[in-house]
C-alpha positions as CSV (number, residue, x, y, z in Angstrom):
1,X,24.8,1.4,8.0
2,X,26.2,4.6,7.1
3,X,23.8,7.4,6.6
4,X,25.4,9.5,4.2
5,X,23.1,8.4,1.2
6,X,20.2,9.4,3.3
7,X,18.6,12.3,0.8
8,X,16.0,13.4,3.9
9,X,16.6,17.0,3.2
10,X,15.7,18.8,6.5
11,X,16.9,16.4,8.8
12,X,15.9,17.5,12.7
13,X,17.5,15.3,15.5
14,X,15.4,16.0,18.4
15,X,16.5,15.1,22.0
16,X,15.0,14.7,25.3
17,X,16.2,13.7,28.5
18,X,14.5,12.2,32.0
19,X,14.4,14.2,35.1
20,X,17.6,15.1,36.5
21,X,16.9,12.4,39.6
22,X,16.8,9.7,37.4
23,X,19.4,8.4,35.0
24,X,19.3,10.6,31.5
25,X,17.8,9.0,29.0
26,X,17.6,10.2,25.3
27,X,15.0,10.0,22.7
28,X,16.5,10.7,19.2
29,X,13.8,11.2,15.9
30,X,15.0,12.3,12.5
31,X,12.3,14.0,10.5
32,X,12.8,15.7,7.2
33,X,11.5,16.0,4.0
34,X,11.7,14.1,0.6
35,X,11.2,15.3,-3.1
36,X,10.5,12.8,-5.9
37,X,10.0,13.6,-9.6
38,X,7.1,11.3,-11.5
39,X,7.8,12.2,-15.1
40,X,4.7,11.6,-17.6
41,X,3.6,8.2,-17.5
42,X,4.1,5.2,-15.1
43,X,7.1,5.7,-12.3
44,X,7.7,2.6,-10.1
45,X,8.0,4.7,-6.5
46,X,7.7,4.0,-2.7
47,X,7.0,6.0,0.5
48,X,10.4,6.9,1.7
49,X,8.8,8.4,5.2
50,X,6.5,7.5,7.9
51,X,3.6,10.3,7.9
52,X,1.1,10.8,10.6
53,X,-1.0,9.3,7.9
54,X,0.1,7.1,5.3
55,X,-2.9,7.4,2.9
56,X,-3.4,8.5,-1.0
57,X,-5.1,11.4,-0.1
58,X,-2.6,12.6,2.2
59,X,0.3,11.8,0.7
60,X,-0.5,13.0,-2.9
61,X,-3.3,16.3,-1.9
62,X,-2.7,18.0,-4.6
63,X,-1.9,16.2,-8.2
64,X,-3.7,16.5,-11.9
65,X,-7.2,15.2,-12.7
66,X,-6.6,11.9,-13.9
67,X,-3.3,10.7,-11.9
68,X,-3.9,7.3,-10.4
69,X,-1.7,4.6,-8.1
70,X,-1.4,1.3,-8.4
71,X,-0.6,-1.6,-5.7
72,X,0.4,-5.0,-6.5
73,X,-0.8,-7.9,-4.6
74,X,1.0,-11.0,-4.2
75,X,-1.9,-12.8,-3.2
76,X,-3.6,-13.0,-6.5
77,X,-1.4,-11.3,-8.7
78,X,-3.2,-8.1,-9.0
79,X,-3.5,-4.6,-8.5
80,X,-5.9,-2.2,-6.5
81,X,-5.9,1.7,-7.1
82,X,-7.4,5.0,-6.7
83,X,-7.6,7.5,-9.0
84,X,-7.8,11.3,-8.5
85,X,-10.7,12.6,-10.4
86,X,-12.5,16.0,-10.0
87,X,-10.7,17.6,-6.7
88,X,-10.7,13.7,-5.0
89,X,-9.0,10.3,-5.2
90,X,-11.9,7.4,-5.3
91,X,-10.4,5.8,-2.9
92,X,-8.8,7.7,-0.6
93,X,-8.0,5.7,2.4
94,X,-5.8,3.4,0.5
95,X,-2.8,2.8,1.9
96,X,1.2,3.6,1.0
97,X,3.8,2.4,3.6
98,X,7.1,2.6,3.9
99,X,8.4,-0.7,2.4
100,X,5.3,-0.9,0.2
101,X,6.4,-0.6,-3.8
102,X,3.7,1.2,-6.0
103,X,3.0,2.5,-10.0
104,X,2.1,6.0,-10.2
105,X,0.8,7.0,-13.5
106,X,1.4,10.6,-14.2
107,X,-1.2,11.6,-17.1
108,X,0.3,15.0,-17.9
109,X,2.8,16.2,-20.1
110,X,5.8,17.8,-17.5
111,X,7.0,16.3,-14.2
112,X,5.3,16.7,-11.1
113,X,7.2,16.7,-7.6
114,X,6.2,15.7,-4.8
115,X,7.1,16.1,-1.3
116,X,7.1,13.4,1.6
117,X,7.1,14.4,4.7
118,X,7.6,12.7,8.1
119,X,10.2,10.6,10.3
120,X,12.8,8.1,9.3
121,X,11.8,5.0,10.5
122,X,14.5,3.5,12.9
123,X,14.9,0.2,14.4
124,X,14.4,-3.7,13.4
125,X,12.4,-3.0,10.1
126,X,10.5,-5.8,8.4
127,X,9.0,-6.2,4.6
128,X,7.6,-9.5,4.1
129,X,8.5,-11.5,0.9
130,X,5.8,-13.3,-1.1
131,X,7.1,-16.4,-3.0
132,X,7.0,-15.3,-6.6
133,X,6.5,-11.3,-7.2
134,X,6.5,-8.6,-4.4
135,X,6.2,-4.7,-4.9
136,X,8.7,-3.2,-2.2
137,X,11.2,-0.2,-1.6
138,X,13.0,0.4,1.3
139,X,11.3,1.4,4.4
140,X,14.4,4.0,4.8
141,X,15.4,7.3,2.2
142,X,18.7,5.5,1.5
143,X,20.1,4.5,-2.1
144,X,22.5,2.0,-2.7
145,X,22.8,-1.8,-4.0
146,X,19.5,-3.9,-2.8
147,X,22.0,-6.6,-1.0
148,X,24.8,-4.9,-0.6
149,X,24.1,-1.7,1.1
150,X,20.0,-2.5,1.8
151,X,20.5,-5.7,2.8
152,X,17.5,-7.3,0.4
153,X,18.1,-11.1,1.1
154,X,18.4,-12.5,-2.6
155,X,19.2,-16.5,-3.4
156,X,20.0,-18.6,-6.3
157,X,18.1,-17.9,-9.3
158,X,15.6,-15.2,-7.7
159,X,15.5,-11.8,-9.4
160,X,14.9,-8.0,-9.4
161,X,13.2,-6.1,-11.5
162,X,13.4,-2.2,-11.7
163,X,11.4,-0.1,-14.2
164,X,12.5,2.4,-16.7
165,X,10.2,5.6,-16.5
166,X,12.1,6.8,-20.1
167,X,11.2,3.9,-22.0
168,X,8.1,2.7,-19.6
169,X,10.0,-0.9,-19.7
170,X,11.5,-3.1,-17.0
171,X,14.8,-4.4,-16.8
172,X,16.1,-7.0,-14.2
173,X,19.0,-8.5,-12.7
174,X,19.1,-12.4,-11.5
175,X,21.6,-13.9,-8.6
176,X,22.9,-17.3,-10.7
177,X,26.0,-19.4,-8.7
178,X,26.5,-16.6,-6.2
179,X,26.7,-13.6,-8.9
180,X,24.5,-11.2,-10.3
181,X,23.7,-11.5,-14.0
182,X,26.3,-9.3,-16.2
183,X,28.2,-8.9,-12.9
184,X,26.1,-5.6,-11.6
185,X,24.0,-5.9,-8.7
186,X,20.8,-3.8,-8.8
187,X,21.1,-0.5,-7.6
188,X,18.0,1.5,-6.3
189,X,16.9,5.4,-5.7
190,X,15.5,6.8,-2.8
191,X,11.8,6.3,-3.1
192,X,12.1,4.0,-5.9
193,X,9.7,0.8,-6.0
194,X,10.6,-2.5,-7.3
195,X,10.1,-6.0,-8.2
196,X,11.1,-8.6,-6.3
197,X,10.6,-12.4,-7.3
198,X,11.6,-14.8,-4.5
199,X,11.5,-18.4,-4.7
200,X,10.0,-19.3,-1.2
201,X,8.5,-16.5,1.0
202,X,11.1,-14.6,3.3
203,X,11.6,-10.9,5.2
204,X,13.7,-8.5,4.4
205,X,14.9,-7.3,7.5
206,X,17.5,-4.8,9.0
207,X,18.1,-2.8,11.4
208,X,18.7,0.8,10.5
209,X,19.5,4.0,13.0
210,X,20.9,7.8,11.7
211,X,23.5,7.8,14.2
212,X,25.3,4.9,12.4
């Protein structure tokens, strides 16, 4: 997969080799940086990076009083959260993976950035696929088409669904008789969430390195 829509500002490709008796062997990590806007109201968002600690309280340290996340889970078809209230989220151990979809609700009245820090995860990467709806975004900062380019595995009359932080609305695209609906296939931001609704559970799996 090519790596030019990669947006990890920063990038640092760090190498090491063996001792000089024993056949060279390199070790290659890419860590960098990622900003994402949340503009007042709901944004539909995902960890693009792996941090030393992927919770709410790390991730988001320093947001307004009143901003919360949401997770969806497939299970039973509801959320969990944590809001950030007086200096500290409620819940502050909750969790925000890479690959892991979320609603963050921005309760001010300008954009807030925020930056993600940490490595590019490389290698076989896995998201597991709940029949009916699943909150995901890719596990890598790359945007493109979810099949296409991110190699989301999509079937006959399953869907997408992407939301609109402008108008705070969804809109989707379905895979009917081996097209997409209208004739566009979804196309997805780096560290943008989204809907997935799968007829059967599946993984979406690839394998992903920088150097390709």
């Amino acid at each position: 997969m090519k790596t030019k829509a990669l947006l990890a500002a920063g990038l640092i490709m760090a190498a090491s080799a063996a001792s000089p008796l024993a056949q060279t062997v390199y070790s290659v990590n890419a860590v960098g940086f990622v900003n994402l806007n949340f503009p007042p109201g709901f944004t539909l968002a995902s960890n693009p990076l792996e941090g030393a600690t992927n919770t709410v309280s790390v991730l988001f340290p320093s947001v307004p009083n009143g901003t919360s996340v949401f997770k969806f889970d497939s299970a039973t078809g509801s959320y969990t959260g944590s809001t950030f209230l007086f200096g500290s989220w409620n819940n502050p151990s909750m969790s925000l993976v890479p690959g892991e979809g979320f609603f963050f609700k921005n309760p001010g009245a300008t954009t807030l950035t925020n930056t993600f820090v940490g490595n590019v995860k490389q290698g076989t990467l896995t998201t597991p696929l709940s029949a009916g709806f699943t909150l995901v975004g890719s596990q890598v900062p790359q945007s493109g088409l979810v099949t296409t380019d991110l190699g989301l595995p999509i079937g006959n009359a399953e869907s997408v669904f992407k939301f609109d932080t402008t108008t705070q609305t969804y809109s989707g695209g379905s895979f009917l008789f081996g097209s997409w609906s209208g004739g566009v296939e979804p196309t997805v931001g780096v560290g943008e969430g989204f809907f997935v609704k799968k007829n059967a559970s599946a993984s979406w799996t690839r394998t992903f390195s920088v150097n390709q």
